[in-house]
C-alpha positions as CSV (number, residue, x, y, z in Angstrom):
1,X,0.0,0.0,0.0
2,X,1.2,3.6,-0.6
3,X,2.9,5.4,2.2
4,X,1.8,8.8,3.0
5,X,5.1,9.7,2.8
6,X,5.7,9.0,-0.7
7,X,4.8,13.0,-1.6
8,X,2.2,15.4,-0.6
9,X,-1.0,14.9,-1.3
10,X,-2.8,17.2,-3.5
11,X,-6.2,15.9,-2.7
12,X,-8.0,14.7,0.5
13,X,-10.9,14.8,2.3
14,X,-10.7,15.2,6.0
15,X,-12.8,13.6,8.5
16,X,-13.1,13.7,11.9
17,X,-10.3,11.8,12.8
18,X,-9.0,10.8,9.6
19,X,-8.1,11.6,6.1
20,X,-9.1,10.1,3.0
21,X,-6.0,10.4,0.6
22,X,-7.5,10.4,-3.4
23,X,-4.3,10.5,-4.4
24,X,-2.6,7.6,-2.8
25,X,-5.9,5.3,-2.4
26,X,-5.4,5.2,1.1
27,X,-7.0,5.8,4.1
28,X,-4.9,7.6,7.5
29,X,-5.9,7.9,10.9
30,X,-5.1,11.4,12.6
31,X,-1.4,10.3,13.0
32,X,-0.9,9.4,10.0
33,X,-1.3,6.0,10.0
34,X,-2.1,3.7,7.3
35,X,-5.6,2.1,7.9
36,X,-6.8,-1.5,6.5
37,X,-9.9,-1.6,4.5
38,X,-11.3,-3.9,1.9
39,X,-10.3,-2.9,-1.5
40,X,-14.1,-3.4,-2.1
41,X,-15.3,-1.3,0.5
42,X,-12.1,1.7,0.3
43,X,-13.7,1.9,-3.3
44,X,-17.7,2.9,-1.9
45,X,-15.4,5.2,0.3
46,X,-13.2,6.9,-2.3
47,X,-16.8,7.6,-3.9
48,X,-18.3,9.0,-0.8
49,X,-15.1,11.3,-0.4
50,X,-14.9,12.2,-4.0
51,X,-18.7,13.9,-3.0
52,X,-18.1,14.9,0.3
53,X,-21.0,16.7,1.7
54,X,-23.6,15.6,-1.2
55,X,-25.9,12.6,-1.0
56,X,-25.3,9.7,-3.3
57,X,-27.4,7.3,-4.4
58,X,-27.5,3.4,-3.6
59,X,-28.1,2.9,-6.8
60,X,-25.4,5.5,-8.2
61,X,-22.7,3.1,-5.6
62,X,-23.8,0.0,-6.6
63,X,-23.0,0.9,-10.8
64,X,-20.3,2.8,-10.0
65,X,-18.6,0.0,-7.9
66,X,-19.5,-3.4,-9.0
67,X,-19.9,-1.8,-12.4
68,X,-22.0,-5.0,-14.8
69,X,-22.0,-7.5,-11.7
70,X,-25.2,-8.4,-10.8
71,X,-25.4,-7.7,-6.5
72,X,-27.6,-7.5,-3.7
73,X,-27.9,-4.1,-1.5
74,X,-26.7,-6.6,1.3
75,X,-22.6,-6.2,-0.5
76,X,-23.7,-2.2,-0.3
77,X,-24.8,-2.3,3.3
78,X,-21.8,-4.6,4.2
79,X,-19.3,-1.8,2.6
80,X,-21.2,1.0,4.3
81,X,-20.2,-1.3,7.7
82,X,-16.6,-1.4,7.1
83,X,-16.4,1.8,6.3
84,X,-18.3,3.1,9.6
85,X,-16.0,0.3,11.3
86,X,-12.8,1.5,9.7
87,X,-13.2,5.7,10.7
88,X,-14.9,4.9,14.2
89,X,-18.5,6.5,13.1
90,X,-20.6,4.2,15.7
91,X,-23.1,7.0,16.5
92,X,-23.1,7.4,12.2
93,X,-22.5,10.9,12.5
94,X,-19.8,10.8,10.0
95,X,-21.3,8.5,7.2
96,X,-24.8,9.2,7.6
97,X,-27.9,7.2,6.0
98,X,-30.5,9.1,4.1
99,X,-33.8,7.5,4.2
100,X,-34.9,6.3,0.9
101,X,-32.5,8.4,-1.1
102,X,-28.5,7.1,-0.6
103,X,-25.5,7.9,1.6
104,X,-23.7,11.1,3.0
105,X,-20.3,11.6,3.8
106,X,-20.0,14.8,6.2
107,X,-16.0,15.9,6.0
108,X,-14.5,17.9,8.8
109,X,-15.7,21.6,8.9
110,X,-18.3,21.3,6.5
111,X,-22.0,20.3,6.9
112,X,-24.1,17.7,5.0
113,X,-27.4,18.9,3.6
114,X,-30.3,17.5,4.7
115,X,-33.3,16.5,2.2
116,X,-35.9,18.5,2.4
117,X,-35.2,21.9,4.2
118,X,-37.7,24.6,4.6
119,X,-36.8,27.4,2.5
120,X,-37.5,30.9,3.1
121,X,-38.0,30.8,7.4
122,X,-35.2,30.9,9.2
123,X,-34.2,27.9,11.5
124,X,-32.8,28.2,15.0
125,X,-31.4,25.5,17.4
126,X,-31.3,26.4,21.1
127,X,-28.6,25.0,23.0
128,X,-28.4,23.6,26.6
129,X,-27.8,26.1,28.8
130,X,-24.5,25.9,30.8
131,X,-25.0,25.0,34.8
132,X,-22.3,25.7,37.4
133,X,-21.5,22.2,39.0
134,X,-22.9,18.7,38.4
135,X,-25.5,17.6,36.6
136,X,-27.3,20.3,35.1
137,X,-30.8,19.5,35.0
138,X,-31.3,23.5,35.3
139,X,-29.6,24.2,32.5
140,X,-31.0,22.0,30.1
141,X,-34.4,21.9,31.5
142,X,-34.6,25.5,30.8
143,X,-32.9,25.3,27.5
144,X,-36.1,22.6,26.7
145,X,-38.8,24.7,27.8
146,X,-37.3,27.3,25.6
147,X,-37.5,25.2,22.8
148,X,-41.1,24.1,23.6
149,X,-42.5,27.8,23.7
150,X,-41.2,28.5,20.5
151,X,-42.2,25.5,18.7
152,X,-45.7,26.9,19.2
153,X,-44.3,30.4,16.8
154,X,-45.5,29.2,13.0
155,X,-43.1,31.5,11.5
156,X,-39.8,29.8,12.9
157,X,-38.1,26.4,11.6
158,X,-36.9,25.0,14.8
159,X,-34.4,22.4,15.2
160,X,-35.6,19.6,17.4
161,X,-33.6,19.4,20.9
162,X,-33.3,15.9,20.5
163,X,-30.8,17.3,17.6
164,X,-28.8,20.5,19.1
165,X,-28.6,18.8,22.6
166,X,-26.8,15.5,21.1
167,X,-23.9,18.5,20.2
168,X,-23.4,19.7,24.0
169,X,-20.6,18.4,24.6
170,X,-18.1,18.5,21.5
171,X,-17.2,22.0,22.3
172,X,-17.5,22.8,18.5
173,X,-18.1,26.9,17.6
174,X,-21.3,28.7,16.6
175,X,-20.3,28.2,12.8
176,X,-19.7,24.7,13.4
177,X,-22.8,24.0,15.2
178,X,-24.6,26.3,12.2
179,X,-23.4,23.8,9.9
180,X,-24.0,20.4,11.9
181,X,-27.4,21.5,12.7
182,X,-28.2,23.2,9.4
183,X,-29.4,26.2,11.5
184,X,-28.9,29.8,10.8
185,X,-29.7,31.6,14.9
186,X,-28.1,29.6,17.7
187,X,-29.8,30.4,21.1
188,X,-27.3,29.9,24.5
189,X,-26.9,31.0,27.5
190,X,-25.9,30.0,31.7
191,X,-29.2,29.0,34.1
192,X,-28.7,29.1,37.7
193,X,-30.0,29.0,40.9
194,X,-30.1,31.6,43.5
195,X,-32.3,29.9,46.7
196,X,-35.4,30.6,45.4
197,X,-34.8,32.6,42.4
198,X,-33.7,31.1,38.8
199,X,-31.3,33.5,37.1
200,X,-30.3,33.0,33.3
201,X,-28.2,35.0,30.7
202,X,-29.1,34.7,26.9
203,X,-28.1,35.2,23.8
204,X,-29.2,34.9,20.1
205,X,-26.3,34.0,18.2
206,X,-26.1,34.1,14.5
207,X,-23.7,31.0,12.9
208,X,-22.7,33.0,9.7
209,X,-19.9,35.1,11.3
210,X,-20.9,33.9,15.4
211,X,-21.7,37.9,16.1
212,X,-24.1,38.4,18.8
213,X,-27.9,39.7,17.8
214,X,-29.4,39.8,21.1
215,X,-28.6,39.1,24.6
216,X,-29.8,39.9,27.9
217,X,-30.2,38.7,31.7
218,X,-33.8,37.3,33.5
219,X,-34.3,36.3,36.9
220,X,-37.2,34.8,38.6
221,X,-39.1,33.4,41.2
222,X,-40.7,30.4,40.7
223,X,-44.2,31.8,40.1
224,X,-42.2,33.5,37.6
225,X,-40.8,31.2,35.3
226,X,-43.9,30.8,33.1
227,X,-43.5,34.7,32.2
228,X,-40.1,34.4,31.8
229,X,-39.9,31.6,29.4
230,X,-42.3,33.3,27.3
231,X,-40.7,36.7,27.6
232,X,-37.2,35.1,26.3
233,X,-39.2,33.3,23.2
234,X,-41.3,36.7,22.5
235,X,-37.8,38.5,22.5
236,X,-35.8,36.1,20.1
237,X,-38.5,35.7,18.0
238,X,-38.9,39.4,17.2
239,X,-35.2,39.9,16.7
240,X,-36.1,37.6,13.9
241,X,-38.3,39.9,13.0
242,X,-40.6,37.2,13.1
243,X,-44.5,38.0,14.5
244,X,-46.1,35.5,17.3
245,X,-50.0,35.3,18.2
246,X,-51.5,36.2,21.2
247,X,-52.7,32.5,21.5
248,X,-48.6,30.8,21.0
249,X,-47.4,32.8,23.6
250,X,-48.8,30.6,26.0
251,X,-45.9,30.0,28.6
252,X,-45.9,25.5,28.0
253,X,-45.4,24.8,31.1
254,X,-48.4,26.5,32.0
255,X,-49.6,27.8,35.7
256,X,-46.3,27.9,37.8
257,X,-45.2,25.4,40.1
258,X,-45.6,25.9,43.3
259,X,-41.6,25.9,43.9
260,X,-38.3,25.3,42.0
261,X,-37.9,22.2,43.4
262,X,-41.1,21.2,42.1
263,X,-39.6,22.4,38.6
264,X,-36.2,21.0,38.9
265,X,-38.0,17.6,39.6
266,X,-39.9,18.1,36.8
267,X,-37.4,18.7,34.6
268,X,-35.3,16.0,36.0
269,X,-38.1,13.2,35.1
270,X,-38.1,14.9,31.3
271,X,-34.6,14.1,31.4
272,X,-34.9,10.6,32.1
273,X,-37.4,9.7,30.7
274,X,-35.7,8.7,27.1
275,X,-32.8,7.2,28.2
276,X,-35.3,4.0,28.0
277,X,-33.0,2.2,31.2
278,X,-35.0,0.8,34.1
279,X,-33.0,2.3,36.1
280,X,-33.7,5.6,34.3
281,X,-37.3,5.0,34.0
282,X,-37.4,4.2,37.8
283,X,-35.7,7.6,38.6
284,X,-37.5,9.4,36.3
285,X,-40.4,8.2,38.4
286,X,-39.9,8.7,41.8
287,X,-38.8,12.4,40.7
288,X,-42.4,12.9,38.8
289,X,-44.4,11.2,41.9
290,X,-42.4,13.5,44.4
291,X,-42.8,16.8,42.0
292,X,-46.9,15.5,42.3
293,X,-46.8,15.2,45.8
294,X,-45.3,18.5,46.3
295,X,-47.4,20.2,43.7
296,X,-50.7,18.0,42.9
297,X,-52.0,20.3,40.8
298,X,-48.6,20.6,38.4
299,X,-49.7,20.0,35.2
300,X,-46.5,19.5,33.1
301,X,-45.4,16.7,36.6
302,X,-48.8,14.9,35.3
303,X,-48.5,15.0,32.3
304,X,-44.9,13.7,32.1
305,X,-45.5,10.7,34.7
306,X,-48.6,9.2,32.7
307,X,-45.8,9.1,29.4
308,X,-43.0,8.0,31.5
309,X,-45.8,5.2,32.3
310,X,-47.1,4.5,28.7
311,X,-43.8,3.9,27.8
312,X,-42.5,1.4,30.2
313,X,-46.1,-0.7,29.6
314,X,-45.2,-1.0,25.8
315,X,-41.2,-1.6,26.2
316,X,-41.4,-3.4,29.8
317,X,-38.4,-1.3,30.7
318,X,-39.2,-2.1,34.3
319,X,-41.8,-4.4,34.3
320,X,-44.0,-3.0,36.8
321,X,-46.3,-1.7,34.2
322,X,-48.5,-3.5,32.3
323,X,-51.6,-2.4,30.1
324,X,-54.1,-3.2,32.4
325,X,-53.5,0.5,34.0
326,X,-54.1,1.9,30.6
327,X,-56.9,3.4,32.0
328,X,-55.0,5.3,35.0
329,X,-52.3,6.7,32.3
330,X,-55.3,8.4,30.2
331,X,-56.9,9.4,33.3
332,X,-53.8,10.9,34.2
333,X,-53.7,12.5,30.8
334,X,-57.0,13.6,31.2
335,X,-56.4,15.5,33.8
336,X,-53.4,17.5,33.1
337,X,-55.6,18.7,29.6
338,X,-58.2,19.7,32.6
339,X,-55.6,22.0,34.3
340,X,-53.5,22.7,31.2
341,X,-55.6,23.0,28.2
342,X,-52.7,23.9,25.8
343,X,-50.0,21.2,26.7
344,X,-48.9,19.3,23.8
345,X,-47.3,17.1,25.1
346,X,-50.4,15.7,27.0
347,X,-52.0,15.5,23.9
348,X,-49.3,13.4,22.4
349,X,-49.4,10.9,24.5
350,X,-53.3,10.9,24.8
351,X,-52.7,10.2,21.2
352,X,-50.8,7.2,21.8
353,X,-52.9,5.8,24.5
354,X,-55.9,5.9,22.4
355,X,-54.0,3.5,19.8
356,X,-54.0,0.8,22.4
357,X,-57.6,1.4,22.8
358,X,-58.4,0.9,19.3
359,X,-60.2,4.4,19.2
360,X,-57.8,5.2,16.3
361,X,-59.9,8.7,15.0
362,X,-59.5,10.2,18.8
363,X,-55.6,9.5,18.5
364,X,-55.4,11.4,15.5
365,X,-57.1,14.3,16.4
366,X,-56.0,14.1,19.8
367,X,-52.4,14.1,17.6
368,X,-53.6,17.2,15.1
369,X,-54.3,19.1,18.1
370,X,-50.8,18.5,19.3
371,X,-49.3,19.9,16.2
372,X,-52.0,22.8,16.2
373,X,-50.7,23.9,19.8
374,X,-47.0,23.4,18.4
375,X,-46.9,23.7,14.3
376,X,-43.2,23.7,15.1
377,X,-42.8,20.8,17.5
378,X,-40.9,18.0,15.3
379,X,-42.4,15.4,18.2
380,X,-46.1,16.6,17.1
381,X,-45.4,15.4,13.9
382,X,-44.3,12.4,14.6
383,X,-47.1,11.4,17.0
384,X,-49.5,12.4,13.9
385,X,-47.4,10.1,11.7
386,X,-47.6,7.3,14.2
387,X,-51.3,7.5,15.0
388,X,-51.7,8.0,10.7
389,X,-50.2,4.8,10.6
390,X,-52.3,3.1,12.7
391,X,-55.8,4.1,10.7
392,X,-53.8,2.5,7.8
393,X,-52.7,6.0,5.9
394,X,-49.5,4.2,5.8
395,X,-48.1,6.9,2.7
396,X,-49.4,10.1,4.5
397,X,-47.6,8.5,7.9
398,X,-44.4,8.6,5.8
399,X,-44.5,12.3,4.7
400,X,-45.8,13.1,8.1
401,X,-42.6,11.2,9.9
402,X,-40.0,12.9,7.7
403,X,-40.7,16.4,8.2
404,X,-40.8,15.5,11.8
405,X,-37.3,14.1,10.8
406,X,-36.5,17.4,8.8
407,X,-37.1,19.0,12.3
408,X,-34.5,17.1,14.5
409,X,-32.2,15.7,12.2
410,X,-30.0,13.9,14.9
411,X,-33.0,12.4,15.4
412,X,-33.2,10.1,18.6
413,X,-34.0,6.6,19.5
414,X,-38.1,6.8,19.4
415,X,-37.5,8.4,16.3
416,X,-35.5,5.5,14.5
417,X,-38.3,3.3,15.9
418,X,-41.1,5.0,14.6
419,X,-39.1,5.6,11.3
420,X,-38.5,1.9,11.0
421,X,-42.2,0.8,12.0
422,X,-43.5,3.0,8.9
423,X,-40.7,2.1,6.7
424,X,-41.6,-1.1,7.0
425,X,-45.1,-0.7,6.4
426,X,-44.1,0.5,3.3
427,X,-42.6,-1.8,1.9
428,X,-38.8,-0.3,2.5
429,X,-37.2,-3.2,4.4
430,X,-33.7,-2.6,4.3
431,X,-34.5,1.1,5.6
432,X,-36.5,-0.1,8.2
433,X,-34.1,-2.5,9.3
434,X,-31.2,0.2,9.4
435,X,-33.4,2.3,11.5
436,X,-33.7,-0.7,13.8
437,X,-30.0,-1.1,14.0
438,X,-29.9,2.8,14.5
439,X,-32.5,2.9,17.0
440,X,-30.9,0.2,19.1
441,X,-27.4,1.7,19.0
442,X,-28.8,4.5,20.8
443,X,-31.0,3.1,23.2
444,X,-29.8,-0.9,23.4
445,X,-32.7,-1.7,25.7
446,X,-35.4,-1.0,23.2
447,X,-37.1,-4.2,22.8
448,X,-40.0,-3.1,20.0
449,X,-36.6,-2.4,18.2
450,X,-35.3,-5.7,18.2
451,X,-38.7,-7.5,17.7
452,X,-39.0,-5.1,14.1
453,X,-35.6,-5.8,13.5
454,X,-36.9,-9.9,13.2
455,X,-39.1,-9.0,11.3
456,X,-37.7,-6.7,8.7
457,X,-35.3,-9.9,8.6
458,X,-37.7,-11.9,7.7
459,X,-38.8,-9.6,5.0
460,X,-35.4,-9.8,3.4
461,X,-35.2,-13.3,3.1
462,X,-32.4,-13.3,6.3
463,X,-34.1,-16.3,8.2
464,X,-31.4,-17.6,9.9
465,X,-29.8,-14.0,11.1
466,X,-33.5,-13.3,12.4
467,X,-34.0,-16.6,14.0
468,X,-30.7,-15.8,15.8
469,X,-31.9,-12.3,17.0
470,X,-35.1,-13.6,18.2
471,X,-33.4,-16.2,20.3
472,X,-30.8,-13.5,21.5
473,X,-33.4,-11.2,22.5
474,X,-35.6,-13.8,24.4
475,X,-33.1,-14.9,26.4
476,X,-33.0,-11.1,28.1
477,X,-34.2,-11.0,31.3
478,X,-37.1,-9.1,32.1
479,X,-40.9,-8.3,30.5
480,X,-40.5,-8.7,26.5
481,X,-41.7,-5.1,24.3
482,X,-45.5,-4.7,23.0
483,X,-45.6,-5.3,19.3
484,X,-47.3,-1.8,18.0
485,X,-51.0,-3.5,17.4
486,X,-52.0,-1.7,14.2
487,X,-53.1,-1.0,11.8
488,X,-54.4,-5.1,11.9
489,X,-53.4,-6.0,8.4
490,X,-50.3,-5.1,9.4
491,X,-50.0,-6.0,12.7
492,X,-50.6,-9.7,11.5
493,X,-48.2,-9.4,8.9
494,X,-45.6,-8.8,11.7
495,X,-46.9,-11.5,13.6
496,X,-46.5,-13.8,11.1
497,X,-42.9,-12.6,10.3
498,X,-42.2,-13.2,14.1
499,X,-43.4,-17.2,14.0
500,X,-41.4,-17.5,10.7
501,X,-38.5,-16.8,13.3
502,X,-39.5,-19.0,16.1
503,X,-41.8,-16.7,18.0
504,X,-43.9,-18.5,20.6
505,X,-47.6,-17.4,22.2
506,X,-46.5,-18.6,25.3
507,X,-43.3,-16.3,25.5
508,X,-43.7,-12.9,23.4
509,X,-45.7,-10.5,25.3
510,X,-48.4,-9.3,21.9
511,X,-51.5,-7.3,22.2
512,X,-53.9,-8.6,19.1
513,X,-55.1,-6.0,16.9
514,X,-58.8,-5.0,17.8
């Protein structure tokens, strides 16, 4: 192989931690080491590289590199793996997968477009907001609620948090988080706590040259917060020159907690809620029952505990909830939507509850007036696309699950899952299984992500690879995931895919499609 040293290369492309040398056919770690890949495999690379920063299609690879010989996308999917292997990309940052359409390759310094931006409003991530000490719940707690006021504004793009929060800790600059996040305002800023006062500096940042547009300091009691929260999303939004209603300035936390211990609980049951670990989920509880206790008329606490709830019944995280209490969870629900009329997330999981009721037409508009309360909430969108699904608008669920994807393009676990239930409901197997693999990479105790990784197996004619997984994941300890129950045509399509691979009554937890 060629030595890096045998001249200076006239053209690379530099990743992360490594450099793809066109010249010399070779790939270099960030000492300059040589690094073995399959000729086969360097080759969908070099191609990649040679379009840094521009998708490619599968189809475009698969001419380019095994030219007249007739292959399956398995050989494709296999290179993509040594590649991702060969650079260190676990999290698939680097070579990214775009649904439906090809591969990316982002290079150092540069950002990969995403398909299907919104032209013509400007988008905006808000950061976490830096803490003092330890684990700062504060900080990005605020930063969230932030984020969920001004999802309600219609004339903003927001970036999901999901998105700017997974780049808290590379320490990368405004421009460089500008062009990860394909956002044009940043919003940052400190959150602390005074006794009983919350204090936070902020600032509206814009990632073409990282000059400051707005900045300024708010403090408050805990009565306060509401106000405050709103005040900070009214403020940015009109140094956008942007115009927000009377009716989406409603602070979405809603009445004020009764103390900041009641909100910092809060916040700190948000937090754990996705990190879809019993032990997590467990935490996340006792903090939402003890903000409850404190405050029983909180309705964000509420709110929060009955989706903490609904999703430990379908995963079995814990196993102390089971779909029996169904009925508590949209009681629960119910309840906050009585104290908080204007809290989307209550409605988005109302939505979902109602799917495991079979009332399908109450989830969706229980879903539509999630989105209505926050046009710019990217998880709005994809409870609509999920509860679509379920009354069978399979193609509608698609659109409605990729602008939600558009919207928090570092998209999280639950997204992948979701993704990869509707992918495969259309017909796009090998998508839905790489959203699988995606989703379980993030969050490796998300059992409906294993079970739709059998069956997209199935699907692909991989029997023996999905008879394997099935037997790998039933031997976990613990309550085993809810297969998602519709829409029925569907649902026993799954099922069916599941026996193909061994599945048994007797030991797969399954609701049956009403």
């Amino acid at each position: 192989m060629p030595s890096h040293w045998s001249g200076v290369s006239k053209r690379e492309v530099r990743l992360p931690r490594h450099v793809v040398d066109l010249d010399a056919d070779e790939l270099r770690n960030a000492a300059g080491q040589h690094v073995d890949i399959r000729p086969r495999s360097f080759a969908v690379l070099r191609l990649l590289a040679e379009n840094a920063g521009h998708l490619v299609s599968k189809d475009h690879i698969i001419s380019a590199i095994w030219n007249d010989i007739v292959v399956t996308e398995d050989s494709l999917t296999q290179g993509i793996a040594d590649i991702r292997k060969a650079i260190g990309d676990d999290d698939r940052r680097i070579l990214r997968t775009i649904p439906r359409k090809g591969y990316l390759l982002v290079p150092a310094q540069r950002h990969a477009e995403l398909p299907g931006r919104m032209p013509g409003l400007p988008a905006l991530a808000v950061m976490p907001f830096l803490g003092v000490s330890g684990e700062n719940v504060l900080g990005f707690g605020v930063a969230s609620e932030i984020v969920n006021e001004l999802a309600r504004n219609k004339h903003l793009r927001l970036i999901a948090r999901d998105s700017s929060f997974a780049l808290a800790n590379e320490n990368l600059m405004a421009q460089e988080l500008g062009e990860r996040l394909g956002a044009r305002y940043l919003v940052e800023g400190t959150a602390q706590r005074f006794q009983d006062s919350l204090v936070a500096d902020v600032q509206l940042v814009d990632t073409r040259d990282g000059s400051i547009v707005w900045g300024d300091r708010f403090s408050a009691a805990a009565e306060d917060i509401p106000q405050v929260q709103r005040m900070i999303a009214g403020t940015i939004a009109g140094s956008l020159h942007s115009s927000m209603r009377e009716t989406e300035k409603h602070a979405i936390l809603g009445a004020a907690p009764r103390d900041l211990d009641v909100y910092e609980l809060t916040l700190r049951g948000i937090a754990r809620k996705h990190q879809f670990s019993p032990e997590a989920t467990r935490d996340g509880r006792a903090d939402l029952e003890e903000a409850i206790r404190r405050d029983p008329n909180y309705a964000p606490a509420i709110a929060e505990l009955a989706r903490l709830n609904l999703i430990d019944m379908a995963l079995q995280l814990t196993g102390e909830r089971q779909f029996s209490e169904l009925g508590d969870v949209i009681g629960q629900l119910g309840r906050a939507i009585e104290l908080d009329p204007s809290l989307p997330s209550a409605y988005q999981a109302l939505s979902q509850s109602l799917i495991f009721t079979g009332d399908i037409q109450q989830a969706i508009s229980m879903a539509q007036r999630a989105v209505e309360l926050g046009p710019s909430d990217a998880d709005g969108l994809l409870f609509l696309a999920v509860a679509l699904f379920a009354s069978g608008e399979i193609v509608g669920a698609l659109a409605t699950v990729e602008r939600a994807i558009e919207l928090n393009p570092l998209r999280p676990a639950y997204y992948c899952f979701f993704h990869a239930l509707i992918l495969w409901g259309n017909e796009r197997l090998q998508e839905a299984l790489e959203e699988t693999e995606e989703c379980l990479l993030k969050a490796p105790n998300f059992g409906a992500a294993e079970l739709y990784r059998v069956i997209a197996l199935v699907g692909l004619g991989r029997l023996d690879e999905a008879k394997a997984r099935l037997a790998q994941y039933m031997a976990k300890p613990g309550g085993k995931a809810l297969v998602f129950p519709r829409p029925p045509e569907l649902a026993s399509r799954g099922l069916a895919c599941l026996k193909t691979a061994g599945w048994r009554p007797s030991v797969v937890a399954h609701r049956e499609a009403v």
